[in-house]
C-alpha positions in Angstrom: 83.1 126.8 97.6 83.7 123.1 97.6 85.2 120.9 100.8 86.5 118.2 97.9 90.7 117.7 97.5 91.9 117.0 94.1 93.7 114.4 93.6 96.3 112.8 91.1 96.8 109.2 89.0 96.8 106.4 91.9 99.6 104.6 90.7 100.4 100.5 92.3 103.2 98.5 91.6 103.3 95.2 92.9 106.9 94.0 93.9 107.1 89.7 93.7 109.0 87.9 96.4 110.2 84.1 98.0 110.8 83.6 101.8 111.5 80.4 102.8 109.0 81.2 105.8 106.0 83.3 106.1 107.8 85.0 109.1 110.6 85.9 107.1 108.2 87.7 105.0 106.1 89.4 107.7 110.3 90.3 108.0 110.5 91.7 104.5 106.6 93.7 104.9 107.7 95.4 107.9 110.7 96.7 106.4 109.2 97.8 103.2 106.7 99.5 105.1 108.6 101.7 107.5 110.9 102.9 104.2 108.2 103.3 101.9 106.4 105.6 104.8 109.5 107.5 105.8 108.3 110.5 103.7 105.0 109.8 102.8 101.7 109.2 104.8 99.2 110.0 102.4 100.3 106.5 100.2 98.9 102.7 101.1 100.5 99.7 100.8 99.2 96.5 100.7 100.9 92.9 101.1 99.5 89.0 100.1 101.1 86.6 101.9 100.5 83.2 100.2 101.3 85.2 97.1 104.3 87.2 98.8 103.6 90.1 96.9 104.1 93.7 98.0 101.9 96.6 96.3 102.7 100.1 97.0 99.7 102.2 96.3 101.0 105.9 95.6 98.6 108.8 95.0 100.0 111.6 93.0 99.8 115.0 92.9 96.8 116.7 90.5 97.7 118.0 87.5 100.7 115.6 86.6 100.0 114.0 83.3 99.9 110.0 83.5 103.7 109.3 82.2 104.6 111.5 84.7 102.8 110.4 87.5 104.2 106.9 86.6 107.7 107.9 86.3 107.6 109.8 90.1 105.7 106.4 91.5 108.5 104.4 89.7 111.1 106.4 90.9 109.5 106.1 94.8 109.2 102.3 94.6 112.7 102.0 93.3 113.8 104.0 96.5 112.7 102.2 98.5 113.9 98.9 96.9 117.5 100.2 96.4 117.3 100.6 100.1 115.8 97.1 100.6 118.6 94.7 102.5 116.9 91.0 101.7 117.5 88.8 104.4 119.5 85.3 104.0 116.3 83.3 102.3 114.5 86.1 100.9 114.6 86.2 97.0 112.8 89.2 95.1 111.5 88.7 91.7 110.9 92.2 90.4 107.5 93.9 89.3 104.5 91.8 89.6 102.0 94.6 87.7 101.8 98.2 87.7 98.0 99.8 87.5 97.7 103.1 86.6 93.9 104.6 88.6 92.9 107.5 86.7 92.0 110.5 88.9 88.2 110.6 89.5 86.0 113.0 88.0 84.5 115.5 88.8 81.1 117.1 88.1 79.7 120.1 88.7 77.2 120.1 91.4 73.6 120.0 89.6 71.9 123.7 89.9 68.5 123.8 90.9 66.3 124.7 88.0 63.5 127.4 89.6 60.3 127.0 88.4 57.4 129.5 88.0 53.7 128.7 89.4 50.7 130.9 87.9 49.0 131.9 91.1 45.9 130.5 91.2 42.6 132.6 89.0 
C-alpha cells in the first residue's frame, strides 16, 4: 500500500495589473487572496510586485483530462475576478500566461530481484 496522493494538471494563470502605488497593490493581493481561498486551501497563489502580476496556482483533481482541468481552473480564476471590485487607481489588464503542469508520474516501486548463492563445495 502506498502513503502517495494523486494528483491532477497544476494549472497557473497569471492575471496583469497597474496601481498607481505599490500599497494599492499589496490592496488588490490581499483581496484576491482571501476570494480565491474562500473554498479552496489546497491551491497557491503567488504575486510580483514590480511586475504587478497575480498567478493563481490551482491543482486539480486526478483523472480530469487536460482541457478539462483548464476549463475548471479558468472558470475558478474568473470567479474570483468577476468578484474583484478594483479600487480608484487600479487598472487590470487581463491574462498574463496560463501554464498547464502535467501531473507527475508515477513509477512502480523497483522489486527486489532475489538472488541464489551455491553454498559453498
Amino acid at each position: 500500500m502506498s502513503n502517495s496522493v494523486l494528483t491532477g494538471y497544476e494549472v497557473e494563470i497569471t492575471r496583469r495589473f497597474e496601481c498607481s502605488t505599490p500599497q494599492l497593490f499589496e490592496e488588490l493581493v490581499d483581496q484576491l487572496t482571501t476570494a480565491f481561498f474562500a473554498d479552496n486551501e489546497t491551491s497557491l497563489a503567488t504575486y510580483h510586485p514590480g511586475q504587478q502580476t497575480f498567478t493563481f496556482h490551482v491543482v486539480m483533481p486526478p483523472l480530469l483530462d487536460r482541457a478539462a482541468a483548464v476549463e475548471q481552473a479558468w472558470r475558478r480564476v474568473d470567479g474570483v475576478m468577476q468578484g474583484l471590485r478594483l479600487p480608484p487607481g487600479a487598472s487590470h489588464f487581463g491574462t498574463g500566461a496560463i501554464a498547464v503542469i502535467p501531473p507527475p508520474t508515477t513509477t512502480p516501486p523497483a522489486v527486489p530481484q532475489e538472488t541464489a548463492t551455491e553454498p559453498p563445495t
